[in-house]
C-alpha positions in Angstrom: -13.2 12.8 4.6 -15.0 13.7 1.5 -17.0 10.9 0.0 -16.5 12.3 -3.7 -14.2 10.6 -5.8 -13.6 12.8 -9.1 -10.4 11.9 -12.0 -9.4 14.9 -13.4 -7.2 13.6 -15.9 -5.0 16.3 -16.8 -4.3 16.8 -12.9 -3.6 12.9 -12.6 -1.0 13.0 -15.1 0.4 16.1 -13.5 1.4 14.7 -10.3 2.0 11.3 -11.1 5.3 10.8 -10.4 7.6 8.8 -8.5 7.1 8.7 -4.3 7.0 6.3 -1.4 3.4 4.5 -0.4 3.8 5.5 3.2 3.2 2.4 4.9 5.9 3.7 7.3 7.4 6.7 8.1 10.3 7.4 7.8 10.1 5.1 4.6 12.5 1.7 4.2 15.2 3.5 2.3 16.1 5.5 6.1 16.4 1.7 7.5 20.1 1.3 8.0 22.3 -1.4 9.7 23.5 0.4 13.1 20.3 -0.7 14.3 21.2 -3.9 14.7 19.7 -6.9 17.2 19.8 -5.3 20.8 18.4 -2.2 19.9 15.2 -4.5 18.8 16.0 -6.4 21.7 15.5 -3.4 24.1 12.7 -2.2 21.8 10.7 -4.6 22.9 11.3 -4.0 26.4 10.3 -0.6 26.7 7.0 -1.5 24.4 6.3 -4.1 27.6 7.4 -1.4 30.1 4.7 1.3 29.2 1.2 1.9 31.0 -0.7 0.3 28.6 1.2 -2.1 26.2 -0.4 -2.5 22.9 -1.7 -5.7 21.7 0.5 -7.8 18.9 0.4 -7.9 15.4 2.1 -10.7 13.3 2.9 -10.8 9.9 4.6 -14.4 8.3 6.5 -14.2 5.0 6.3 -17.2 3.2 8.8 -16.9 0.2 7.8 -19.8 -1.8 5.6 -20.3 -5.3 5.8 -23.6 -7.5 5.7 -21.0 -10.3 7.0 -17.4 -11.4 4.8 -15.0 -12.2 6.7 -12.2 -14.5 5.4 -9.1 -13.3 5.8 -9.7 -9.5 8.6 -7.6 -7.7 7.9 -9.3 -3.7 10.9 -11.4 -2.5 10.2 -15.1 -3.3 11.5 -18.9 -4.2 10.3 -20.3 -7.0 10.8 -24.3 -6.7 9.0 -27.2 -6.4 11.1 -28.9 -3.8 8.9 -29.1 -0.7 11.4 -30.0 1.5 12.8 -26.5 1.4 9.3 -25.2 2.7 9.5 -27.7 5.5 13.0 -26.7 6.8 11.8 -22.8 6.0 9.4 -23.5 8.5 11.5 -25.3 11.5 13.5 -22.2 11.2 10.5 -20.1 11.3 9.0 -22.0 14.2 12.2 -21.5 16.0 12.2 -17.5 15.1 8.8 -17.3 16.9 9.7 -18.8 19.8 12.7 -16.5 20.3 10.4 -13.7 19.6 7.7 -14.1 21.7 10.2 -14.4 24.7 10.5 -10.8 24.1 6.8 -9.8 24.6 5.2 -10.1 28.1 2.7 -13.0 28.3 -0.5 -10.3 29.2 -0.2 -9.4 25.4 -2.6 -10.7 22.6 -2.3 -11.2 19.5 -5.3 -9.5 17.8 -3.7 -9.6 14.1 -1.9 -11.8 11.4 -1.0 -11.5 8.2 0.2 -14.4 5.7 2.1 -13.3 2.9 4.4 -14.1 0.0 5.8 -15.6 -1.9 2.7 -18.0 -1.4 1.5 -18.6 2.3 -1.0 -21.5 0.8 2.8 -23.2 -0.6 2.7 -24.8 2.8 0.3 -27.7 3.2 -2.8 -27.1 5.5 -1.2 -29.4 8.1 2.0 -27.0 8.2 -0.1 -24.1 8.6 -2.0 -26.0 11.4 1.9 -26.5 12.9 2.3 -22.5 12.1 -0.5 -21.7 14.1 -0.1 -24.1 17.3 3.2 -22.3 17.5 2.5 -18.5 16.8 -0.4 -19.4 19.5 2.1 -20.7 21.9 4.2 -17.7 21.6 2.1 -15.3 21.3 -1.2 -16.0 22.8 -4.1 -15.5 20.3 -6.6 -12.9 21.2 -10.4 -14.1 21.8 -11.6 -15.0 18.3 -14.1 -12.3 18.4 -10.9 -9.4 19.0 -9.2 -11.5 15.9 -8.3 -10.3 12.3 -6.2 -13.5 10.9 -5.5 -13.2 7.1 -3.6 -14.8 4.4 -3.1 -14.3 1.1 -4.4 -17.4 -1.4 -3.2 -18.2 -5.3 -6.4 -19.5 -6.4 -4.2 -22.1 -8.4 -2.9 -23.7 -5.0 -5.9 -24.8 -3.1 -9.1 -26.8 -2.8 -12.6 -25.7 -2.2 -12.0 -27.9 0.8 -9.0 -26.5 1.6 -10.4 -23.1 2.3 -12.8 -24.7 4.9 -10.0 -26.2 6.8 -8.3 -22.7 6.5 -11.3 -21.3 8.2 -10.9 -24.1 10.9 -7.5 -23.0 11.6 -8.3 -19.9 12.8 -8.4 -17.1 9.5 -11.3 -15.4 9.2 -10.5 -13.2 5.9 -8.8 -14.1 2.7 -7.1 -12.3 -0.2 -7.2 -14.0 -3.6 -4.8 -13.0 -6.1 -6.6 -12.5 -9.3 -5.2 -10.0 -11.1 -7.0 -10.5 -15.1 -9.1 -12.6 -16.0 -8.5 -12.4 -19.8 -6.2 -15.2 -20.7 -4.3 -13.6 -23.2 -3.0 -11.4 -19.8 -2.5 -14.0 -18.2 -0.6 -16.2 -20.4 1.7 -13.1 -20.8 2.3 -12.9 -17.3 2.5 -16.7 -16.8 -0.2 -16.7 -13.9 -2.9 -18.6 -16.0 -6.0 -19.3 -13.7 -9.8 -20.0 -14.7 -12.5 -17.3 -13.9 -14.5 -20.9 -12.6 -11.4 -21.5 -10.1 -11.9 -18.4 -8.4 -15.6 -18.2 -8.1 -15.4 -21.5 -6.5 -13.1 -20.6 -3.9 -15.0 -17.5 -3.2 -18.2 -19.4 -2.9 -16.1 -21.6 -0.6 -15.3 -18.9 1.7 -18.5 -17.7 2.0 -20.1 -21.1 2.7 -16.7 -21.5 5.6 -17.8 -18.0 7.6 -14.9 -15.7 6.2 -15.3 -12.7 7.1 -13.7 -10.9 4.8 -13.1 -12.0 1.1 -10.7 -9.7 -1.0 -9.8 -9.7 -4.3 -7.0 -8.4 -5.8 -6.2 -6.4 -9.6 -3.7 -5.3 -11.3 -4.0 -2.6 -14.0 -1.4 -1.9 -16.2 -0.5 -5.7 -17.3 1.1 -6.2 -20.7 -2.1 -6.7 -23.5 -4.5 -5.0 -21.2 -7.2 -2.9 -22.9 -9.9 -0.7 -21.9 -12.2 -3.9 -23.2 -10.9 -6.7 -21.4 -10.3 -4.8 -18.0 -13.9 -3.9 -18.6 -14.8 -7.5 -19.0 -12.5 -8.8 -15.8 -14.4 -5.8 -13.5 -17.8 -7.1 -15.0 -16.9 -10.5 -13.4 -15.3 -9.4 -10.4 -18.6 -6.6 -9.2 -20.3 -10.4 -9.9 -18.4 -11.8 -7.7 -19.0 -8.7 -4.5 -16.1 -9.6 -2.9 -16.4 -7.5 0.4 -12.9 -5.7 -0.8 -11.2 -4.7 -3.9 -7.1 -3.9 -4.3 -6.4 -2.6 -7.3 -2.5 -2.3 -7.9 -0.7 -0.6 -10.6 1.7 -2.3 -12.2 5.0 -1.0 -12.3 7.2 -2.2 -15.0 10.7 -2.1 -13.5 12.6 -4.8 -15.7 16.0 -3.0 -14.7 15.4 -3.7 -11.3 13.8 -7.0 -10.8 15.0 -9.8 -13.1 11.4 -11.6 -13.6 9.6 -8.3 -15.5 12.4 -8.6 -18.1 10.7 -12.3 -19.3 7.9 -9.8 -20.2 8.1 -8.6 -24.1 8.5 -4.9 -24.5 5.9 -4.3 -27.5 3.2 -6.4 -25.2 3.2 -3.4 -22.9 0.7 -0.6 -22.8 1.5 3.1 -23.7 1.4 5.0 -20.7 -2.0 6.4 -21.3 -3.1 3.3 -21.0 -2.7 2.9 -17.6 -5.0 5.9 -16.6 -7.3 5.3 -18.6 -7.8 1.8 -16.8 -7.4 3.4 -13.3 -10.1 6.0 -14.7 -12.5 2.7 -15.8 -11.8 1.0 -12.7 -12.8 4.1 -10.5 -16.0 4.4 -12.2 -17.2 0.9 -12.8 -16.2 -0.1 -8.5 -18.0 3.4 -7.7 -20.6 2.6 -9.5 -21.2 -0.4 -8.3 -21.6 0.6 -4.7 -17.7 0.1 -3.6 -16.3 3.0 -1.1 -13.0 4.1 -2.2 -10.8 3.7 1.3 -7.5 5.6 0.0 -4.6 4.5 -2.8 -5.7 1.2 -4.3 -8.7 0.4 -1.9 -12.2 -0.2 -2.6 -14.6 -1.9 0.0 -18.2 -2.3 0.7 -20.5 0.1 2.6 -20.6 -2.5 5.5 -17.4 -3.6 5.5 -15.2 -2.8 8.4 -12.9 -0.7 6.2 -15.5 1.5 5.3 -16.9 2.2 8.7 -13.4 2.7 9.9 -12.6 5.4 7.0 -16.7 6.5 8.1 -15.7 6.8 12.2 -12.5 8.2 11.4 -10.8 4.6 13.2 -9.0 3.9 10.0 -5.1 2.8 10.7 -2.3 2.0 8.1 0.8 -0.1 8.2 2.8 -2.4 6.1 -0.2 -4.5 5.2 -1.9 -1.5 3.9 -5.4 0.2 5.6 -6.2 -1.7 8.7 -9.5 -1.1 11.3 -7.3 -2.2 14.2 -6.1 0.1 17.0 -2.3 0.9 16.8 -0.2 -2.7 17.4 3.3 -2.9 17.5 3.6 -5.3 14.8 6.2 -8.7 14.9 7.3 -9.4 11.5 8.8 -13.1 10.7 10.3 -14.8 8.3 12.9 -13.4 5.8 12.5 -9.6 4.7 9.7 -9.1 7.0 9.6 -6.0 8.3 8.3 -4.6 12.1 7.0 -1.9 14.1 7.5 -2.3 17.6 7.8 0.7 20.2 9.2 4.2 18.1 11.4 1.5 16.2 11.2 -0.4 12.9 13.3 -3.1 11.7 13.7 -5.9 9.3 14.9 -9.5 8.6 17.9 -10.9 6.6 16.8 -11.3 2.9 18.5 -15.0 2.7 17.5 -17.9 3.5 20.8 -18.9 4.5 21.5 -15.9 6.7 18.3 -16.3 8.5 19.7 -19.9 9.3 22.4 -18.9 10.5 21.1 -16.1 12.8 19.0 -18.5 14.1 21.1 -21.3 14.9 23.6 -19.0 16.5 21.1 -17.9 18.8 20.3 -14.7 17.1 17.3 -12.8 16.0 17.6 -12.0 12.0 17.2 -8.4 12.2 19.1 -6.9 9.6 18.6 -3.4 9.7 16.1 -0.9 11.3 15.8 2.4 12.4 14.6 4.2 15.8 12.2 7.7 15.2 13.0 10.7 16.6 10.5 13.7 17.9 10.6 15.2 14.2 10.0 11.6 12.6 6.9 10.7 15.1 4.9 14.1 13.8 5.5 13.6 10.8 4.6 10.6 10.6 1.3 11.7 12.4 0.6 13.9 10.1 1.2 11.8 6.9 -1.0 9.3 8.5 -4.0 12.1 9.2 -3.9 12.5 5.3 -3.3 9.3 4.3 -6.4 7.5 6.6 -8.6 10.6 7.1 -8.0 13.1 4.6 -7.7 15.9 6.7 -5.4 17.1 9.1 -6.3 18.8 12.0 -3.6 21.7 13.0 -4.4 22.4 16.9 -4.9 18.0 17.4 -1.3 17.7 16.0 -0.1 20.8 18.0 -1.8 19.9 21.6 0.1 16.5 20.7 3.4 17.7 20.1 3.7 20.8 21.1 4.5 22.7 18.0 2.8 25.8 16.0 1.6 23.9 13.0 2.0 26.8 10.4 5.5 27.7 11.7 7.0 24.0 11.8 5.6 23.0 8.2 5.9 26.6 6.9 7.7 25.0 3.7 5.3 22.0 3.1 2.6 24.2 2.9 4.2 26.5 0.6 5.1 23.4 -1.6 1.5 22.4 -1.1 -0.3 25.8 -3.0 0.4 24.6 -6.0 -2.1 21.4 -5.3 -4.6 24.0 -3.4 -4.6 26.2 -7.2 -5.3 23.1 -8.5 -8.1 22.7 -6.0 -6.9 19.4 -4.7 -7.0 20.2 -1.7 -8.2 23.3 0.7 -5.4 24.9 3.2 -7.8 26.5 6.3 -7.2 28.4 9.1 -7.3 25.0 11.3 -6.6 22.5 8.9 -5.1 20.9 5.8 -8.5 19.1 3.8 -8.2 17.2 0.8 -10.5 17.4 -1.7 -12.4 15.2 -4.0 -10.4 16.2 -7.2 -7.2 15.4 -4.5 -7.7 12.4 -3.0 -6.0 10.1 -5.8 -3.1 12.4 -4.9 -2.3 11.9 -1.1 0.7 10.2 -1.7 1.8 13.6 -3.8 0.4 15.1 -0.4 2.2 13.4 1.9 5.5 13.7 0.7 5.5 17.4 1.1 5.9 16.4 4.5 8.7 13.8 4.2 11.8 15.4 5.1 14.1 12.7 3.8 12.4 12.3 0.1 14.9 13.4 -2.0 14.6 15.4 -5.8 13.8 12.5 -8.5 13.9 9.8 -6.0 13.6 7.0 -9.0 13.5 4.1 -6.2 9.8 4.3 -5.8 6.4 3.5 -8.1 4.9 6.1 -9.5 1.9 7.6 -7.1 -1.0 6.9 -9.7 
């Protein structure tokens, strides 16, 4: 992959437009409820049944936060009664059992993934509880094969705290930051000190973590070029070994929390690049690697030697260094890969209750790919991890003549080659420097369910 990164901003605000982030393909919106509980059932199955079954990845949602943060769109519970997390998790504990059933015991679990809501809601001796079970069902890996995260609201936990999370078995941590200007924050009620967070990220370096991430947002109500500037001063500081730098996207129709947001306290539209553009420049500049969509890491972090090695994976955690998993996902709305098959969880906490005590699983919904789905989905992943797409690897893999089966994708795709985003080859499909802000754009030429206008997604800048 090239290892330029240029904004051109006239050809950013060309193709920024709505599209899917391609953590899955087919996307969620194909997910539909004939795929119900024994088709995951006998999902599993055939994922034991073939030569060599892939190891497990698990990701936990924890819905709960003791407070709501007005720009945030993820499924959550905002209460302070604890009691609700502790019954949250007996039903959780009783999900995982029922799940690992399904999984031969010769499987490891090399991955897990916290995430909320607020994982570090639950007191260190419930995640301790959450970890003797997951173990017991799903037979951690050596801790040498292991990649156990969670996601931490610096406003929730201890210096001390983040030792004992070390001791329980995570070895990298993602700490939602977001601005550190406290104007931002006060206008999106998540008010944390700039002290706060480089304690805990001291903390984690004195514990052994791994990993430390931090996350951003850009595109926050009273953001300016200035006090973004200020917040990335303090963050390159900090050298978290990752960066995730969101963009906002203001959806007040759609999720009922943005609306507690004031409309004038909102940047122009402008705005918004011109803080990706800053953000670009100051991380680059600083020595970060830009992975793909909102990624930055260090030159020796594992992300970048992946991208490097051409190892790099993506699921619905984001980029990942790990080997293909079929991935377990637990909790309410949490969302799996296993076998050629995806599927989700209820979205209540109520239905997932009573799934459970029935004797259920709380699959929802799901969906099962077919031949066309599985190359396309290779070849969105190609661009999305590696930049490139190789037309005889994806032919001697499925049998097809690359230019003939995608003859309209690549005709949608000159446009972006004019542009010199990215180079169409003889052998290959190769984005460029100028393009690589744009793979999302890229990748939905080959979606073959994205619809016209689809207004359901975030914009792809």
């Amino acid at each position: 992959m090239q290892d330029e990164l240029l904004f051109n901003r006239p050809l950013v605000e060309k193709y920024d437009r709505p599209g899917p982030r391609y953590t899955s393909y087919p996307t969620a919106p194909q997910f539909h409820t004939a795929f119900a509980e024994d088709d995951y059932r006998a999902a599993a199955e055939r994922s034991n049944r073939v030569a060599s079954p892939k190891p497990l990845s698990v990701y936990v949602h924890i819905p709960f936060c003791k407070s709501l943060c007005y720009y945030c769109a993820c499924n959550k519970i905002i209460t302070h009664n604890t009691d609700r997390a502790a019954e949250y998790l007996a039903w959780l504990e009783r999900e995982i059992e029922v799940q690992g059933a399904l999984f031969d015991d010769t499987r490891r679990m090399t991955q897990l993934h916290l995430g909320g809501g607020t994982p570090t809601y639950l007191t260190n001796a419930q995640l301790g509880e959450l970890m003797a079970a997951l173990d017991a069902a799903f037979h951690f890996a050596e801790p040498a094969a292991r990649e156990f995260s969670l996601e931490v609201d610096p406003r929730t936990v201890s210096p001390i705290q983040i030792h004992e999370l070390h001791a329980l078995g995570f070895n990298r941590l993602s700490f939602g930051v977001q601005d550190f200007d406290p104007e931002v924050q006060k206008a999106v009620n998540r008010e944390q000190s700039e002290a706060q967070v480089v304690e805990l990220v001291e903390a984690a370096r004195e514990a052994g973590f791994q990993s430390v991430s931090v996350d951003l947002i850009y595109g926050l109500p009273l953001q300016t070029v200035a006090s973004f500037d200020a917040t990335l001063d303090k963050i390159i500081a900090l050298r978290p070994d990752r960066i995730a730098t969101y963009s906002y996207a203001h959806l007040p129709e759609l999720f009922k929390a943005q609306r507690l947001i004031r409309p004038e306290d909102m940047p122009p539209p402008e705005r918004k690049l011109e803080l990706l553009e800053l953000t670009i420049r100051r991380l680059t500049e600083a020595g970060y690697v830009y992975i793909g969509m909102d990624h930055f890491a260090l030159p020796g972090d594992e992300l970048s030697l992946a991208r490097e090695n051409g190892t790099l994976q993506r699921n619905f955690q984001g980029y990942s260094t790990h080997a293909d998993c079929d991935i377990v996902g637990l909790g309410i709305t949490a969302i799996g890969k296993v076998g050629d098959t995806y599927s989700q969880n209820v979205k209540e906490t109520a239905q997932y209750q009573h799934r459970l005590e029935s004797g259920r699983l709380p699959v929802m919904r799901g969906y099962r790919l077919n031949d066309d789905d599985r190359l396309r989905r290779d070849v969105i992943n190609a661009l999305m991890c590696h930049g490139r797409v190789d037309f005889a690897d994806i032919e001697g893999r499925h049998d097809i003549d690359f230019r003939d089966t995608f003859a309209d994708a690549l005709e949608q795709l000159t446009e972006m080659a004019d542009d010199g985003l990215i180079a169409i080859r003889e052998d290959a499909l190769e984005v460029l420097p100028a393009g690589r802000l744009m793979m999302r754009n890229l990748a939905m030429a080959f979606d073959a369910y994205l619809k016209p206008a689809e207004g359901r997604f975030s914009r792809t800048v």
